[in-house]
LODREN-842638 format. One line per 3 residues: their letters; for each residue x, y, z of C-alpha. Coordinates in pm, 1 decimal. Layout:
REM LODREN-842638
A) X/Y/Z | ... .
***
This chain:
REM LODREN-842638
XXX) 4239.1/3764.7/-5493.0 | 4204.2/4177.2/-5518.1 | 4381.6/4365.7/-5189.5 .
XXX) 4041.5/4410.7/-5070.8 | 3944.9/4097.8/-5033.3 | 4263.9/3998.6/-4887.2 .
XXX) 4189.0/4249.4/-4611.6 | 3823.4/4126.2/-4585.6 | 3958.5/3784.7/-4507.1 .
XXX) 4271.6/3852.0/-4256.6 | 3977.0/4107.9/-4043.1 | 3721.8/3771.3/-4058.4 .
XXX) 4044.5/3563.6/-3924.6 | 4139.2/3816.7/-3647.9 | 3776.0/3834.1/-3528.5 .
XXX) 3773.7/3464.3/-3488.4 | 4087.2/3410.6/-3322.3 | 4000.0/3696.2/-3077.1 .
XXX) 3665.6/3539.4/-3001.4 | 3828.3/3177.9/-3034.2 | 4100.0/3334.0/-2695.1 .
XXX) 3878.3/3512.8/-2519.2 | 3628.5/3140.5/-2502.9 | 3922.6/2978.2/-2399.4 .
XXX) 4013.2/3197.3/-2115.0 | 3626.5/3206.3/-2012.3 | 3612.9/2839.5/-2005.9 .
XXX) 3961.3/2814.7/-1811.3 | 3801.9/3066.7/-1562.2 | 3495.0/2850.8/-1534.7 .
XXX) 3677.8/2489.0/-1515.7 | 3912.2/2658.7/-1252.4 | 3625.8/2734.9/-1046.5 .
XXX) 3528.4/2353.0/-1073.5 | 3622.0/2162.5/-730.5 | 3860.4/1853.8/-746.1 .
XXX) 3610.0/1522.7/-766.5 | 3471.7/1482.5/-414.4 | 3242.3/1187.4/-517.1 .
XXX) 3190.6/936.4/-252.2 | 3328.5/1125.4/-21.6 | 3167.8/1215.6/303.4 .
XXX) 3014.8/1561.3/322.0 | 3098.1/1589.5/722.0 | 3374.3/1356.5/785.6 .
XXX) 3416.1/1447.1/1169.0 | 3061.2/1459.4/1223.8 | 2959.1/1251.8/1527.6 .
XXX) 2603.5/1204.8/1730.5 | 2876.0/1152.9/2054.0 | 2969.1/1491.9/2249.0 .
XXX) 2668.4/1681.0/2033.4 | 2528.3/1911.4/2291.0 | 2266.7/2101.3/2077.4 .
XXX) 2080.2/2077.3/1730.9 | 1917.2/2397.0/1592.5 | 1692.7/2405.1/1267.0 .
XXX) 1582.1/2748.3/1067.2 | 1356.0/2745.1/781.1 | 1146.9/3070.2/713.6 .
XXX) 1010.6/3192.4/1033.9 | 1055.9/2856.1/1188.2 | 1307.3/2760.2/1425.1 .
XXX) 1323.1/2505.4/1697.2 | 1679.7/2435.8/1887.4 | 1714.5/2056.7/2044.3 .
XXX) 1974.3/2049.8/2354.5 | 2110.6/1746.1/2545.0 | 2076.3/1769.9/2921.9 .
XXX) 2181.1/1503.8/3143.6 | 2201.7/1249.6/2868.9 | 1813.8/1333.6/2746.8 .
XXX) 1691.4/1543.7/2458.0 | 1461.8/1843.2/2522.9 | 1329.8/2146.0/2312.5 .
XXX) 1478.4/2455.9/2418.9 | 1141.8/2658.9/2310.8 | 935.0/2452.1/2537.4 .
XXX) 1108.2/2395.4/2877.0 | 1334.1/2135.4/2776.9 | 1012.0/1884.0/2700.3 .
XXX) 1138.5/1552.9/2565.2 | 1178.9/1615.5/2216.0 | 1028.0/1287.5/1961.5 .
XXX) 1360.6/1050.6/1969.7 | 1249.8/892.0/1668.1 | 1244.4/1227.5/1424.4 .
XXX) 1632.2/1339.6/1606.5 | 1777.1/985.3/1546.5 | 1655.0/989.7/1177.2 .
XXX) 1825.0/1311.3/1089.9 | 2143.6/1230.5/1290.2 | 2178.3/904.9/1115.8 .
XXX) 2124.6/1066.2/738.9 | 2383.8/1372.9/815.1 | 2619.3/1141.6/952.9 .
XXX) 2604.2/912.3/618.0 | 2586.8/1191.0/423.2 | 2783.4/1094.5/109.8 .
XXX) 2845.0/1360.4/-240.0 | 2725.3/1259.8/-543.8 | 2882.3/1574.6/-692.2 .
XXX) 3037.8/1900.5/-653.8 | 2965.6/2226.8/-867.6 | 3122.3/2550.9/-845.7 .
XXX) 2881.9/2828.4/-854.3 | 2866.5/3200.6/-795.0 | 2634.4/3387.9/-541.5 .
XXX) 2365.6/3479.3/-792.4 | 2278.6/3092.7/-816.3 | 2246.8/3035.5/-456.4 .
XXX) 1838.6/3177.0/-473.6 | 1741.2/2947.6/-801.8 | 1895.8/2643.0/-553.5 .
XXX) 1710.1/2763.7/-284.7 | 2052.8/2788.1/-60.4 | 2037.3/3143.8/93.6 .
XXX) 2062.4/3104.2/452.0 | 1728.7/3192.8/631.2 | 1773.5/3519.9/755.7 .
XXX) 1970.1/3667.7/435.5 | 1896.8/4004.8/384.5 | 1742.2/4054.8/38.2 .
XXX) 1612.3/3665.8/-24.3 | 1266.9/3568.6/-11.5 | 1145.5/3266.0/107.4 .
XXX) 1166.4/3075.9/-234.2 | 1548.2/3157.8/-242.4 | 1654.4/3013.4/106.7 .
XXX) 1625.9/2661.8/231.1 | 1686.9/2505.2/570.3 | 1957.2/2574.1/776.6 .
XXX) 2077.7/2287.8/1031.1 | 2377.1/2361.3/1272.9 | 2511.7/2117.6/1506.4 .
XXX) 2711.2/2184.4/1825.4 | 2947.4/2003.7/2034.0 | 2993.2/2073.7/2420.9 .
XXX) 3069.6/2397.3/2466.1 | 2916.8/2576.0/2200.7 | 3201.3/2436.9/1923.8 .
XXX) 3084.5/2387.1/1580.0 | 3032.8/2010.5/1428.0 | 2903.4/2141.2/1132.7 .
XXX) 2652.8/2349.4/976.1 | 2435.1/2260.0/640.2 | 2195.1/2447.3/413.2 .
XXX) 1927.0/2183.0/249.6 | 1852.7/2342.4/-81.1 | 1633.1/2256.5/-371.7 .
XXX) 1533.2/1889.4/-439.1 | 1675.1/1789.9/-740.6 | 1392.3/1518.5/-831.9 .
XXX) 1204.7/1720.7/-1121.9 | 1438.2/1986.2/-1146.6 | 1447.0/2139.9/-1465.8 .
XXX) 1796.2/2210.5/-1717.0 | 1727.8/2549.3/-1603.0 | 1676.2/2543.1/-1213.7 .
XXX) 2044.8/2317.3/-1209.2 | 2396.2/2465.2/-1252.0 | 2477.1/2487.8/-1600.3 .
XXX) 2858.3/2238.6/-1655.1 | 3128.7/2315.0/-1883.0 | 3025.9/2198.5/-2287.9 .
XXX) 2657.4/2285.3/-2236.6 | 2603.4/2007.4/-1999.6 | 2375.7/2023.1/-1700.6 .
XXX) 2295.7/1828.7/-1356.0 | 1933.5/1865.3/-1442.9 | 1630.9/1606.3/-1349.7 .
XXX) 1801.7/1344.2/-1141.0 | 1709.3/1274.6/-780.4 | 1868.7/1368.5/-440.2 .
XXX) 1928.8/1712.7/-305.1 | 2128.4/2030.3/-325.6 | 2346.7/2074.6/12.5 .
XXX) 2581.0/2336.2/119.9 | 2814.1/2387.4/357.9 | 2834.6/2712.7/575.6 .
XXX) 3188.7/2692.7/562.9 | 3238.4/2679.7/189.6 | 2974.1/2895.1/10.7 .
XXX) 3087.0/2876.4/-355.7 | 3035.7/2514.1/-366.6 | 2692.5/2306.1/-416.7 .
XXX) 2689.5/1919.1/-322.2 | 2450.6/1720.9/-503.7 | 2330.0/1432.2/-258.9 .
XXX) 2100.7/1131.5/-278.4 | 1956.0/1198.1/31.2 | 1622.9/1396.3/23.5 .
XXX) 1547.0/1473.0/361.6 | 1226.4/1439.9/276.4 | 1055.9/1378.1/640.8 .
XXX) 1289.8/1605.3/849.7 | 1035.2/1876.5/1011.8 | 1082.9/2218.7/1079.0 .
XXX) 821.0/2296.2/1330.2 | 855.4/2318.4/1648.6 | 523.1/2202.0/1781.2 .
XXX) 645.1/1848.1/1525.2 | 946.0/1816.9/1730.0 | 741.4/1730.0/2052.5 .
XXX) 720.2/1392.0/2234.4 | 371.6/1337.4/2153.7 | 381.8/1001.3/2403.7 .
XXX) 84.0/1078.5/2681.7 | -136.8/891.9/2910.3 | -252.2/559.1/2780.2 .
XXX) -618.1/496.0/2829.3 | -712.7/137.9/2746.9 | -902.9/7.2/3098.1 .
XXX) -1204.6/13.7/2988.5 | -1382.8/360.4/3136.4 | -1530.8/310.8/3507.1 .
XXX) -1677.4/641.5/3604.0 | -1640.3/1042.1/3527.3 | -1655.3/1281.8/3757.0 .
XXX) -1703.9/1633.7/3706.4 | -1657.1/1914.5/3971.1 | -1800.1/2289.1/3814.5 .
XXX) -1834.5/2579.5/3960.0 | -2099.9/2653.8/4005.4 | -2131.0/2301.4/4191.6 .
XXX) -2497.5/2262.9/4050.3 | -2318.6/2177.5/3707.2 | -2137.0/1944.2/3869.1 .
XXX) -2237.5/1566.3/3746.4 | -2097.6/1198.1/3788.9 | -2168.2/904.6/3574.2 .
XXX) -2041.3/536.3/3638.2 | -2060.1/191.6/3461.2 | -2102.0/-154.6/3690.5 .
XXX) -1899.9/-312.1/3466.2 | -1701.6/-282.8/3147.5 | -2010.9/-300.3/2809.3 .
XXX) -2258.5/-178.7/3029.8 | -2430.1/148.4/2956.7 | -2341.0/460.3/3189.9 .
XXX) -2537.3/602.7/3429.6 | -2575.9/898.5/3572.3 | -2489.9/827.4/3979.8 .
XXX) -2611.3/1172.9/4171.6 | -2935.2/1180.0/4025.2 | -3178.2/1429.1/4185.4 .
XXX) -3531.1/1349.7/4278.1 | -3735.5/1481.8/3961.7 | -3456.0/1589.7/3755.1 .
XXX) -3567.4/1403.7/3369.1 | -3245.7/1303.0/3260.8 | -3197.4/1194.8/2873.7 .
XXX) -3082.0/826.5/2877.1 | -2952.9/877.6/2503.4 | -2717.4/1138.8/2658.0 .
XXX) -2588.4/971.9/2928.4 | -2440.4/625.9/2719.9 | -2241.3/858.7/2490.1 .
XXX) -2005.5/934.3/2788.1 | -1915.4/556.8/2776.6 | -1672.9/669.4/2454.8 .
XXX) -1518.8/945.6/2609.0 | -1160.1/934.9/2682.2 | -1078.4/645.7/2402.3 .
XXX) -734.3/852.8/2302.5 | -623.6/1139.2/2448.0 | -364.7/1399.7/2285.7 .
XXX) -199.6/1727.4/2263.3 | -139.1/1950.6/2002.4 | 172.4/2167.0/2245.3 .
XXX) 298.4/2238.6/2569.3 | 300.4/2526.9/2752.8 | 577.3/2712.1/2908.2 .
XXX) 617.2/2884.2/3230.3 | 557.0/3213.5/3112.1 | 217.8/3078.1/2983.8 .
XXX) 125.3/3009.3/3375.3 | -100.4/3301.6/3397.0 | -263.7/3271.0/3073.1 .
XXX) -378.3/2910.0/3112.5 | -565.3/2995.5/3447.9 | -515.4/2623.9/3604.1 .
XXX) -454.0/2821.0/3970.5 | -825.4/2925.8/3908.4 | -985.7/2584.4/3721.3 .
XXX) -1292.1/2623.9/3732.2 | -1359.4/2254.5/3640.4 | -1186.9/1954.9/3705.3 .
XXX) -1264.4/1604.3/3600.2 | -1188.7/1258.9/3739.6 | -1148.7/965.4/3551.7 .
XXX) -1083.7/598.3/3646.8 | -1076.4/305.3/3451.7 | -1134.0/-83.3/3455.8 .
XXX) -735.3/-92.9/3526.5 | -710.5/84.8/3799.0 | -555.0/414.8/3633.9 .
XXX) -699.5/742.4/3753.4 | -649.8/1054.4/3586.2 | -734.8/1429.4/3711.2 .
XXX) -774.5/1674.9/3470.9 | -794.2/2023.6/3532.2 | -944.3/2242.4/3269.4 .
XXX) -780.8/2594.9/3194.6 | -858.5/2870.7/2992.9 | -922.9/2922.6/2633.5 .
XXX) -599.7/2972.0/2434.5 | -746.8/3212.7/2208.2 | -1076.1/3329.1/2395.8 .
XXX) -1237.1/3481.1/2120.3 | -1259.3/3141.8/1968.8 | -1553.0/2922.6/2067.3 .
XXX) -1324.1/2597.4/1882.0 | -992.3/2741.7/2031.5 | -761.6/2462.7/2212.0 .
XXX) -787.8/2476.8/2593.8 | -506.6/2483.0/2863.4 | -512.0/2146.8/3098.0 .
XXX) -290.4/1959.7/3332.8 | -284.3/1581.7/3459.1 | -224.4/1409.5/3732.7 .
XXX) -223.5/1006.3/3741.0 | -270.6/760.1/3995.3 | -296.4/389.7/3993.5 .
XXX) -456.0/117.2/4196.7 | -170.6/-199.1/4191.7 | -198.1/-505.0/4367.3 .
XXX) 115.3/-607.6/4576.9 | 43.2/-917.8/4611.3 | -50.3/-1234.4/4410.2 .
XXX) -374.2/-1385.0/4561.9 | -384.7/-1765.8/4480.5 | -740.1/-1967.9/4450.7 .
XXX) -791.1/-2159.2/4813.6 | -812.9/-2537.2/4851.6 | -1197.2/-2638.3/4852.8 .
XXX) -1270.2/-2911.9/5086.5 | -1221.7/-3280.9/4999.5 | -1009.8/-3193.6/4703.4 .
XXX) -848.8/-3526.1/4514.6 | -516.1/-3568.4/4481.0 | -521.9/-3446.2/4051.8 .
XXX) -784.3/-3150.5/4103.1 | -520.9/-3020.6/4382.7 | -255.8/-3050.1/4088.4 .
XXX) -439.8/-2879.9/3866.1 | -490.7/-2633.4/4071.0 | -170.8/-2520.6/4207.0 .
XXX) -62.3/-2559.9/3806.2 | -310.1/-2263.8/3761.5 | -206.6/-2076.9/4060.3 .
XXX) 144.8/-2068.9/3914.7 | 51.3/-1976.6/3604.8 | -180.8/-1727.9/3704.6 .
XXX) 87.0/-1593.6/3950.9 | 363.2/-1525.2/3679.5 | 83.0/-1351.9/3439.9 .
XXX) 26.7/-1142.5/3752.7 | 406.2/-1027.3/3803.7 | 375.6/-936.9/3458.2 .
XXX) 128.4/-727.6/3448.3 | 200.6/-554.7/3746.8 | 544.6/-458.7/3643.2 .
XXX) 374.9/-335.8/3321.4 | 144.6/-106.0/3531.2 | 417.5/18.5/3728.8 .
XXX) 640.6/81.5/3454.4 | 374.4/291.1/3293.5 | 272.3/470.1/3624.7 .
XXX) 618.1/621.5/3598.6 | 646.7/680.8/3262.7 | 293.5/906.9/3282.9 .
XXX) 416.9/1051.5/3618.6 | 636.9/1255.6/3403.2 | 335.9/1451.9/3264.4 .
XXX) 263.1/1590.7/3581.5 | 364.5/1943.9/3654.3 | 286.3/2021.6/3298.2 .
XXX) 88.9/2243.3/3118.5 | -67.5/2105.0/2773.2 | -224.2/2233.3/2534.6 .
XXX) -531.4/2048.3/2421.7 | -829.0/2040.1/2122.0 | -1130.8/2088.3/2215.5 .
XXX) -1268.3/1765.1/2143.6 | -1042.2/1619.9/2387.5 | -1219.2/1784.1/2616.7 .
XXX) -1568.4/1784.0/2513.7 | -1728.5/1556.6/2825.9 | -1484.4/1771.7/3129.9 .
XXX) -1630.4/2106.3/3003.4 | -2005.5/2005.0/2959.9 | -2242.2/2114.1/3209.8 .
XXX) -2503.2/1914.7/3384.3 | -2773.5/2083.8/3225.9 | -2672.4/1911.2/2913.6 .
XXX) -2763.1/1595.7/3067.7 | -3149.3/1692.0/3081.3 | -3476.3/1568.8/2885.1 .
XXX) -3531.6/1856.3/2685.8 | -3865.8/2023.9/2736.2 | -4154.5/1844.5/2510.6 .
XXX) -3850.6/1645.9/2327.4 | -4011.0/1255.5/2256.2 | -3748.7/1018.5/2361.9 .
XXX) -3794.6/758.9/2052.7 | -3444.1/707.8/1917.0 | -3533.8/452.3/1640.2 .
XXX) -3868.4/580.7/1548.7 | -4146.2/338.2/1437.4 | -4177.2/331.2/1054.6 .
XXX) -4545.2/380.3/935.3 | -4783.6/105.4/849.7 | -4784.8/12.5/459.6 .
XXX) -5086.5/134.7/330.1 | -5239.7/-200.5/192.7 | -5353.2/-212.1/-132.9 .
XXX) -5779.4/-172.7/-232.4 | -6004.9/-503.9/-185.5 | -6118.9/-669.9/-467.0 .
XXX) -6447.9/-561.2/-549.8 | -6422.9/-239.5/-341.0 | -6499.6/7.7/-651.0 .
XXX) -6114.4/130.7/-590.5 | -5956.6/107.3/-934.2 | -5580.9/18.8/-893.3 .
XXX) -5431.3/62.8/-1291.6 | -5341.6/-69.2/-1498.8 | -5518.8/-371.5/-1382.8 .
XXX) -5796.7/-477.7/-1093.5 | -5674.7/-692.4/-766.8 | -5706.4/-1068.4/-778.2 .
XXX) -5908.1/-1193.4/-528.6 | -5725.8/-1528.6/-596.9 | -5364.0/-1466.1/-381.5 .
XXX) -5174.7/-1725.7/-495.9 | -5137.7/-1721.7/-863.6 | -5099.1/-1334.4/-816.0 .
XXX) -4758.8/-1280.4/-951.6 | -4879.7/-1379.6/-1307.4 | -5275.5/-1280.8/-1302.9 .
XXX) -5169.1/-876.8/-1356.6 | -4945.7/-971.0/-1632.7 | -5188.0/-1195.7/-1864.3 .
XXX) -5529.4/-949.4/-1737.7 | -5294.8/-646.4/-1904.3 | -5204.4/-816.0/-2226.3 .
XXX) -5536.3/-977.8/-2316.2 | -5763.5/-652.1/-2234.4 | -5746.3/-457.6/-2525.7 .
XXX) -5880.3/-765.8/-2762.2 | -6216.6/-779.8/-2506.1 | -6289.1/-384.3/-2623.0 .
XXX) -6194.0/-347.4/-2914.3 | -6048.4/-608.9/-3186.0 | -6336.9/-910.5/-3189.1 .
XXX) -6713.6/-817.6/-3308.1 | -6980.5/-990.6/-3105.9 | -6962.4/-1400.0/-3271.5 .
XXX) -7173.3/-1640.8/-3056.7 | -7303.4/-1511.0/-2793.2 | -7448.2/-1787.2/-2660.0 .
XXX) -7049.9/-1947.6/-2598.6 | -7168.0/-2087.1/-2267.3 | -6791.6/-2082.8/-2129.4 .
XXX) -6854.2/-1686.4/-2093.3 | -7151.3/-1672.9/-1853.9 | -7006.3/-1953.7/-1659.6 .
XXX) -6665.8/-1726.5/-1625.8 | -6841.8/-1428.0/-1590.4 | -7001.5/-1476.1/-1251.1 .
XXX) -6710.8/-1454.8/-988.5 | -6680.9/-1092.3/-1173.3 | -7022.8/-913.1/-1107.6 .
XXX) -6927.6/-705.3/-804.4 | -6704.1/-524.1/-1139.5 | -7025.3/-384.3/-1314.8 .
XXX) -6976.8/-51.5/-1124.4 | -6639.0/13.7/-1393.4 | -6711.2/322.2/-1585.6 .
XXX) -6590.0/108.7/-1929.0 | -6838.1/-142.5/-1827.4 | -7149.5/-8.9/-1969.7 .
XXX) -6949.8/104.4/-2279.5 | -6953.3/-271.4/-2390.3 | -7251.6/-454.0/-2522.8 .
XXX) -7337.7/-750.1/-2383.0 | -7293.3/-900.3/-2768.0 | -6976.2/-838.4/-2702.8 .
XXX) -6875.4/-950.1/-2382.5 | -6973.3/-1283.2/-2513.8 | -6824.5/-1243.8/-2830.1 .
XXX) -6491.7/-1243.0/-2697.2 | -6533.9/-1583.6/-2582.3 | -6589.6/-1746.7/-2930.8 .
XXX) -6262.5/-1808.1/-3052.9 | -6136.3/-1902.5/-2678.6 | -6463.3/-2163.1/-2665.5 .
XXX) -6198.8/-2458.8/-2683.0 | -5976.0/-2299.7/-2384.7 | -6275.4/-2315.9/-2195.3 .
XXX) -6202.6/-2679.0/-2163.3 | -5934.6/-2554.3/-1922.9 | -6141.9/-2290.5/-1785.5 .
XXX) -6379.3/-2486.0/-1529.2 | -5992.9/-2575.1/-1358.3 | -5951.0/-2215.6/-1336.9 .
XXX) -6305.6/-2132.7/-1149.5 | -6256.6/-2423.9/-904.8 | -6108.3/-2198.6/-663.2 .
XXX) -6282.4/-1944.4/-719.7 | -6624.0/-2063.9/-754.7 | -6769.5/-2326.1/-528.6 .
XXX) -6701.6/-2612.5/-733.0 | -6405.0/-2748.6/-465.7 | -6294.3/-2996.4/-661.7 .
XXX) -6183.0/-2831.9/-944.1 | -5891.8/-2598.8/-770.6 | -5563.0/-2875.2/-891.3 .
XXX) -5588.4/-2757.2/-1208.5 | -5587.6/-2371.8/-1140.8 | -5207.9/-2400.2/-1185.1 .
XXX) -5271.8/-2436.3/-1583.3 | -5122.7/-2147.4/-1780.4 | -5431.5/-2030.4/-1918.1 .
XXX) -5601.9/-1970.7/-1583.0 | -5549.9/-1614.3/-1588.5 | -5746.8/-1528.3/-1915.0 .
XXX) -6109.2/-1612.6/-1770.1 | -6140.2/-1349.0/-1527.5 | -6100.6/-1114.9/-1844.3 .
XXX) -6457.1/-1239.6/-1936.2 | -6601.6/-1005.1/-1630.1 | -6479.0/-673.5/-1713.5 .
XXX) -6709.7/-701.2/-2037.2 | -6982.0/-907.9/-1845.7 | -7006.8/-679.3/-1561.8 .
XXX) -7373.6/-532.0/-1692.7 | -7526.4/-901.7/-1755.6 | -7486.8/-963.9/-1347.2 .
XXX) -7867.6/-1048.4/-1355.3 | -7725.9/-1325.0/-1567.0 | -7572.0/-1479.7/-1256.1 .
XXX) -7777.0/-1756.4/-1198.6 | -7728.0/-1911.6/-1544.3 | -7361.7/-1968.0/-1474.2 .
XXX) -7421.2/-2268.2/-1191.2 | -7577.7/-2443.9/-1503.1 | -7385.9/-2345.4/-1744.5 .
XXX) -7084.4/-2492.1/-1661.3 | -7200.9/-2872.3/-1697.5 | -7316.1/-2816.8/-2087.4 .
XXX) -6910.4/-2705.1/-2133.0 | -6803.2/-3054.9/-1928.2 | -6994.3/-3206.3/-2185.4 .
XXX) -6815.9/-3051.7/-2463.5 | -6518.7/-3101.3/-2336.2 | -6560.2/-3483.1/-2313.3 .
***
């Protein structure tokens, strides 16, 4: 080895031992940064749903903050309204069994590819933060605050924190999490979060009055009063009526039974705050609706203003108040007179049975005539299709002018089809006058034509089995392809059928007035005689000879 190479080789050797040191002190950097194992372990180990005093969730714009007041759950952005139990005991449940699958060291430039800036950050769009959740105790202390990042179900090698060696937490399920108290680390977590909502208008108690009595009546009060209307029902299936009718007002009947679905659910989309009061314009209702049912629930509606006038399908401001007609008392069925000793068992059995059924369902009715007393005081915001009967007027109730009131319509007569022998040509092939065997006649009539015109030259003309099967078809003469054919012929197409003829007289029973010939009609060659007429049509001076003719082809056939 020359000096030069020896100097080649010792440079090659320092470069790789520097690189080979400065790896090693990168990857002892990198595994430093790497947090003890932490799997299994809870991610909020003090975290308790007892002494939590307030729950606030941020996600983009969004942001809704739940508070506990007097031992009930209300959202702060609406008044305190009961907030939906179900959704705040789901998430409350999952963050306090919140377990780590994993935890990965990472700097601040990987926080926006895990989506776990905190809404708000200054720089980060929305596809770099996730959803911030902070919990509070009573008096404002902190139980805990947690950033739900990027799900990790799908995620690709590139979108997950890259681990010492080249390996990576890529494409497994669960979520990334973060805590607000320790911002270099990630926690991979099986839980997904998947339903938690960040909406405020979600977070609602969308419970409201429960209308399953069967609808009695509607009452509308408008101003101006002459759009005022009232429809009621006798009982529950029958059609509504309109009750206030006015002498020679045409009301539309149609109209007036589509009011008997109204009110089947009704909803709301939000509620309304006190600072809304003005804007919803209840002080100043200018209609107000009334409606009882079967039950013996009332409601009172009173209809506000549009929330976005400029909107002809905007939602509408309303309020409710409820009522309810509840018997005290149970009423039992009276003795009748002369009642026997087992009928006056049987009774009194039904009375108490009756009586306990009625306890029931009067402490059901009561229990819900409190529950919907809570809506009072209220101001919700409806769709419009919840309100679609309160805000009609009575004009829309009237027979429009010149309208014909025929709901179903009557469908037009069939036009029937032309008479035999009425000149009407109906192709491919003339009406039977026969009606029974008519299913098949068309059929054999269309097959056999073309033969009569054009394949057989005129052969024994005088086949008497022709003329005899000609007659019933003279009225036919009048077809324009009639006179085309010679009267050779027509008869000539009878020659080599001379022996079906034999069958042929069965055929002409019922339609000639032989009567006692008509059982045989049914015989499959039936419907090839009438093709005799379309040729004979011009020999219909002929006629008579066929009431003679027919007794020669008996002969034959015997």
């Amino acid at each position: 080895m020359n000096p030069r190479q020896l100097i080649t080789l010792l440079v090659s050797l320092g470069v790789v031992a520097g690189g080979a040191v400065f790896l090693k002190n990168k990857q002892k950097d990198r595994t430093e940064k790497q947090p003890a194992s932490e799997a299994g372990k809870e991610l909020l180990p003090s975290f308790s749903e007892e002494g939590l005093e307030s729950v606030t969730i941020k996600s983009g714009k969004n942001e809704v903050t739940l508070v506990k007041k007097d031992g009930t759950w209300g959202v702060k952005e609406r008044d305190g309204y009961p907030v939906n139990r179900e959704y705040l005991r789901e998430l409350l449940m999952k963050t306090d069994d919140l377990t780590i699958v994993e935890g990965v060291a990472l700097g601040k430039s990987q926080l926006g590819r895990l989506q776990l800036q905190a809404p708000g950050t200054e720089g980060a769009t929305d596809t770099e933060t996730g959803i911030q959740i902070s919990f509070k105790k009573e008096g404002g202390a902190d139980a805990g605050t947690l950033i739900l990042g990027k799900n990790i179900e799908g995620a690709t090698k590139e979108d997950a924190p890259q681990m010492p060696f080249g390996l990576s937490m890529g494409g497994t399920n669960g979520r990334w999490v973060q805590l607000a108290s320790k911002t270099d680390t990630a926690y991979k977590v099986k839980e997904g979060f998947s339903s938690l909502q960040t909406e405020l208008k979600s977070w609602l108690d969308k419970a409201f009055i429960t209308t399953t009595g069967g609808l009695k009546s509607v009452e509308v009060k408008s101003d101006p009063a002459d759009q005022s209307w009232k429809i009621t029902r006798e009982k529950e299936g029958a059609d509504p009526v309109l009750a206030d009718k006015k002498e020679g007002e045409e009301i539309d009947p149609e109209k007036v039974k589509g009011v008997g679905s109204a009110f089947s659910s009704v909803y709301f989309n939000d509620v309304a705050t006190a600072a809304d009061k003005e804007k919803a314009g209840l002080d100043a209702s200018k209609k107000t609706a009334t409606v009882s049912f079967f039950d013996g629930f009332t409601y009172t509606l009173k209809v506000g203003n549009k929330v976005d006038a400029a909107n002809n399908d905007s939602d509408i401001y309303m309020s409710v108040a409820v009522s309810a007609d509840i018997p005290k008392e149970f009423t039992p069925a009276p003795a009748p007179a002369d009642e026997k000793e087992d009928a006056k068992k049987a009774r009194e059995q039904k009375n108490e049975d009756d009586k306990k059924k009625f306890e029931i369902d009067k402490k059901a009715k009561e229990e819900r005539l409190a529950k919907e007393k809570a809506f009072e005081g209220r101001t919700y915001i409806v769709s419009k299709f919840t309100l679609d009967w309160p805000t009609k007027e009575r004009s829309y109730f009237k027979k429009e002018a010149g309208a014909t009131a025929q709901p179903g319509g009557v469908p037009p007569a069939p036009t029937p089809p032309p008479a035999p022998g009425s000149g009407v040509l109906a192709p491919p092939m003339p009406v039977s006058p026969s009606p029974a065997p008519a299913g098949d006649k068309p059929k054999r009539i269309e097959a056999v034509t073309p033969p009569v015109s054009v394949e057989i030259p005129p052969q024994k003309p005088k086949d008497p089995s022709a003329p005899g099967l000609a007659a019933p078809k003279a009225p036919e003469a009048p077809k324009p392809e009639m006179p085309k054919t010679d009267a050779p012929k027509a008869d000539a197409p009878k020659a080599p059928e001379a022996p079906k003829p034999a069958d042929a007289p069965k055929v002409e029973a019922p339609k000639a007035p032989e009567a006692p010939k008509p059982a045989d009609a049914p015989k499959v060659e039936a419907p090839k005689a009438p093709e005799a007429p379309k040729a004979d049509a011009p020999k219909a001076p002929e006629a008579p000879k066929p009431a003679e003719e027919p007794k020669p082809a008996e002969g034959e056939k015997k």
